[in-house]
C-alpha positions as MATLAB code, in Angstrom:
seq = 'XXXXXXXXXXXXXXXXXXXXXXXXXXXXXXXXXXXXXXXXXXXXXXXXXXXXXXXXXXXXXXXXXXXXXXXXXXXXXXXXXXXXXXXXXXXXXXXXXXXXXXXXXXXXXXXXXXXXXXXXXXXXXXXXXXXXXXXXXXXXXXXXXXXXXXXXXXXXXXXXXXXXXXXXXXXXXXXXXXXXXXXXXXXXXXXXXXXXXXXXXXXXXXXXXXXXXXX';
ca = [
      19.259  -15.544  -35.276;
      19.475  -16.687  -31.392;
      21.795  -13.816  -30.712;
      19.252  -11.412  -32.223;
      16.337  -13.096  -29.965;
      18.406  -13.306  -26.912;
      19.394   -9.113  -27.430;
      16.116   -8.277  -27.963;
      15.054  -10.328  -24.761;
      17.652   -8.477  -22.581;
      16.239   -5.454  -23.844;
      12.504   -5.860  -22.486;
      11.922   -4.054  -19.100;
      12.283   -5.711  -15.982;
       8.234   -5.951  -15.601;
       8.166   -8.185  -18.723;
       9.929  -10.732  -16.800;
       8.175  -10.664  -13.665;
       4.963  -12.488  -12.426;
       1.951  -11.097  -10.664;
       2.268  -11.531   -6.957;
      -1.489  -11.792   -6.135;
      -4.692  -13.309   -7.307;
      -6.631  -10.289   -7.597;
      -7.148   -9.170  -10.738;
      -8.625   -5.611  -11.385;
     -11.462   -6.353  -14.208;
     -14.001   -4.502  -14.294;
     -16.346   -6.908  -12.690;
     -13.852   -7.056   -9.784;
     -13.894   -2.971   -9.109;
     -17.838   -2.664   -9.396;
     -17.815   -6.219   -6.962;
     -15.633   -4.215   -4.095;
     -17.461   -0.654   -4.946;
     -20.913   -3.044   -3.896;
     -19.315   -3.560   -0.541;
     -21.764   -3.129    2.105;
     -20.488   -0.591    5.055;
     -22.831   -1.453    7.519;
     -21.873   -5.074    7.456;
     -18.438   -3.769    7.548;
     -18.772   -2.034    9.969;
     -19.961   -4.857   12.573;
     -16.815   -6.696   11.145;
     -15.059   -4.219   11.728;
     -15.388   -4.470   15.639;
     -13.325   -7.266   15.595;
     -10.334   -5.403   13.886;
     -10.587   -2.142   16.427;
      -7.896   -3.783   18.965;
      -5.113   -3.083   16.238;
      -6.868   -0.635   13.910;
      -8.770    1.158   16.273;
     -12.718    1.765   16.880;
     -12.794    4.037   13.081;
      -9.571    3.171   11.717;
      -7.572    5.157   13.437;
      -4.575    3.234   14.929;
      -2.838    4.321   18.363;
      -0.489    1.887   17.907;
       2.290    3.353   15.400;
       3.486   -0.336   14.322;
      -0.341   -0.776   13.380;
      -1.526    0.804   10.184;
      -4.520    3.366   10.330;
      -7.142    1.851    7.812;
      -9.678    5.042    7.943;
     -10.022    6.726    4.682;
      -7.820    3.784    2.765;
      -8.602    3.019   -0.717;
     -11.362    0.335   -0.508;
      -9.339   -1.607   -3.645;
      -5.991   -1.697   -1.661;
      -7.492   -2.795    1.556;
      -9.430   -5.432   -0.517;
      -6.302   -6.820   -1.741;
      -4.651   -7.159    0.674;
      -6.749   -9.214    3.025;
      -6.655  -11.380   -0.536;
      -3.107  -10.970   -0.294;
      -3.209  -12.401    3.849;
      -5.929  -14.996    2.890;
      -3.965  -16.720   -0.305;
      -0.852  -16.226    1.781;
       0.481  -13.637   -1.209;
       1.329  -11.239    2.017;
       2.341  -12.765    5.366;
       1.190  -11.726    9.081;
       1.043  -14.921   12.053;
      -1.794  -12.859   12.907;
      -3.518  -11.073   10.219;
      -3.240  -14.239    8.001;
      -5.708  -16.159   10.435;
      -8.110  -13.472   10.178;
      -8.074  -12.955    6.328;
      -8.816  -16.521    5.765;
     -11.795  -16.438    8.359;
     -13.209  -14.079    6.085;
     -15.398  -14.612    2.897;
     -14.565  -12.418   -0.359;
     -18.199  -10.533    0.283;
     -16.774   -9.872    3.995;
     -13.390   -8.221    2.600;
     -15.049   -5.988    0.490;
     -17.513   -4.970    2.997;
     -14.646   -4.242    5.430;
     -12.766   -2.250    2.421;
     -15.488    0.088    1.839;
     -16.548    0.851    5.616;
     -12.594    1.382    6.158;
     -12.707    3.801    3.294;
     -15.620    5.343    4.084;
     -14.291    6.666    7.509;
     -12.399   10.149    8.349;
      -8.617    9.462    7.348;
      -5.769    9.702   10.285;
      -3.908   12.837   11.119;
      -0.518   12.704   13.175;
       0.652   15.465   15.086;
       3.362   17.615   12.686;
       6.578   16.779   13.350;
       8.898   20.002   12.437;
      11.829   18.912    9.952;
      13.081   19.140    7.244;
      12.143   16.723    4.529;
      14.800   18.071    1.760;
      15.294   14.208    0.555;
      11.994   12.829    0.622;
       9.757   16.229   -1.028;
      12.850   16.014   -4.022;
      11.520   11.943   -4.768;
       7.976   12.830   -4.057;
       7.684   15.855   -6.487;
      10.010   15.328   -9.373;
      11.948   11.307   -8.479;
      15.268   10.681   -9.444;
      16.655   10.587  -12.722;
      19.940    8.888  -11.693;
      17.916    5.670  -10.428;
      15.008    5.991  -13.011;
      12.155    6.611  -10.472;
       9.351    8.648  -11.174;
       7.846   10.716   -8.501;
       6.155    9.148   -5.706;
       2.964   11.371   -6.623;
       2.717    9.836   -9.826;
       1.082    7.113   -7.804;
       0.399    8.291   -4.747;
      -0.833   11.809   -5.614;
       0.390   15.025   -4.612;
      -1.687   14.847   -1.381;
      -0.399   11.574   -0.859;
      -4.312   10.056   -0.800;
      -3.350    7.130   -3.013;
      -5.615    5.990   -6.344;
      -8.815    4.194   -6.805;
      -7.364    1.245   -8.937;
      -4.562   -0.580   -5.145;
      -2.398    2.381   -4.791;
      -2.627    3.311   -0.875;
      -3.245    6.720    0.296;
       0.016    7.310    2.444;
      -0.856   10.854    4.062;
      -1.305   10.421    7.870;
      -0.142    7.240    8.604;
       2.556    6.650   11.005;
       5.847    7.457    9.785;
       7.089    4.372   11.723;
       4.569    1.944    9.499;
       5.508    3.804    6.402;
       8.902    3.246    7.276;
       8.821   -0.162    8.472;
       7.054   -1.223    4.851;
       9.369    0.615    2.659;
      12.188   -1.710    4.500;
       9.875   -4.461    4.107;
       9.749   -3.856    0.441;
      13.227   -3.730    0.225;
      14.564   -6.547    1.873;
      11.675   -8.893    0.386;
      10.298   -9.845    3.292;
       7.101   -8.242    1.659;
       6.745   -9.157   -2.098;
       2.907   -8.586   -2.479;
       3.340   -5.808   -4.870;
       2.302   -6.056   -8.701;
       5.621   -6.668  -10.666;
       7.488   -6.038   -8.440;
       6.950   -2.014   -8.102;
       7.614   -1.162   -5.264;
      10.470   -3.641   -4.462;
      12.514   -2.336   -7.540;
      11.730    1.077   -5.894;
      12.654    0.651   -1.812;
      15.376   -1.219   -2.672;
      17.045    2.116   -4.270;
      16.379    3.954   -1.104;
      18.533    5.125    1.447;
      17.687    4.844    5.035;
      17.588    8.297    5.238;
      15.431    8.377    2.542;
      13.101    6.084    4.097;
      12.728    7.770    7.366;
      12.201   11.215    6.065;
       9.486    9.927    3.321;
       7.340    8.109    6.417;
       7.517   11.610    8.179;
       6.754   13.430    5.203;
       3.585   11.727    4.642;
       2.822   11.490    8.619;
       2.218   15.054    8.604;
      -0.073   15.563    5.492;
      -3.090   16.359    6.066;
      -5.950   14.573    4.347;
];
């Protein structure tokens, strides 16, 4: 009997075993709470965030993510994420916990609500990174990146980021992130189990691919 438990327990998926890594939950109640954010209160907050972000979300600093045109649910999780200490900054974890939950959302949706980033094309070839965006890879069992991320990389409404015109170097910089573990904010693990199949080259080409889509 315990060697037909402990075979059928070896044969549950990896997510089966793993625990959340944040403390936002997506009920219902929690969606319609950040879709109630208030814009123009975020966007007085958001004064405070333009030295990084930029004045409408629009970084000029390509270690700095753009924010403008973000899903408002991502952007609301992850200041949860800074604030509970889920995701780690020295400096955006000081601001996250400065601000209330009503603050965070209002921030999300005034973020959101602003005209996404566009980078200036850079020409390559991105042979790797279209072949895991459009169809994966069977070999390491990933599905493509646009099963998430959509085929115009502009993310989903539930915490899945829109990726298309953000700096390749922040892309890039994440996907490492995700990885090595230094960042281990994602949902059971998703994107960990993901990055840390990547190659560098892999990596690289994927932040440039989504760099130069237009949104």
């Amino acid at each position: 009997m315990k060697k037909i438990i402990l075979t059928a327990a070896l044969c549950l998926p990896l997510s089966a075993w793993a625990q959340p890594s944040s403390q936002v939950a997506w009920t219902a109640e929690q969606i319609n709470f950040v879709k109630a954010g208030n814009p123009v209160k975020g966007e007085e907050l958001a004064k405070s965030c333009s030295g990084c972000h930029g004045e409408k979300g629009i970084s000029i600093t390509p270690s700095y993510p753009s924010l403008a045109g973000q899903q408002p649910n991502y952007l609301y999780k992850q200041l949860q994420d800074y604030s509970h200490g889920e995701r780690q900054d020295m400096m955006m974890s000081g601001l996250a916990q400065s601000l209330s939950k009503q603050d965070a959302a209002d921030l999300a949706v005034w973020f959101a609500s602003q005209t996404p980033a566009f980078q200036s094309p850079t020409v390559m070839k991105y042979d790797q990174a279209e072949k895991l965006i459009k169809t994966g890879s069977s070999d390491r069992l990933l599905a493509p990146c646009e099963v998430c991320h959509g085929s115009d990389g502009k993310g989903q409404v539930m915490d899945t980021p829109a990726l298309s015109g953000q700096s390749a170097e922040y892309t890039a910089t994440t996907l490492k992130a995700f990885k090595s573990g230094e960042r281990h904010n994602d949902i059971y693990s998703r994107m960990r189990s993901i990055a840390e199949t990547l190659t560098d080259q892999e990596i690289e080409e994927l932040g440039l691919y989504y760099q130069n889509i237009k949104n």
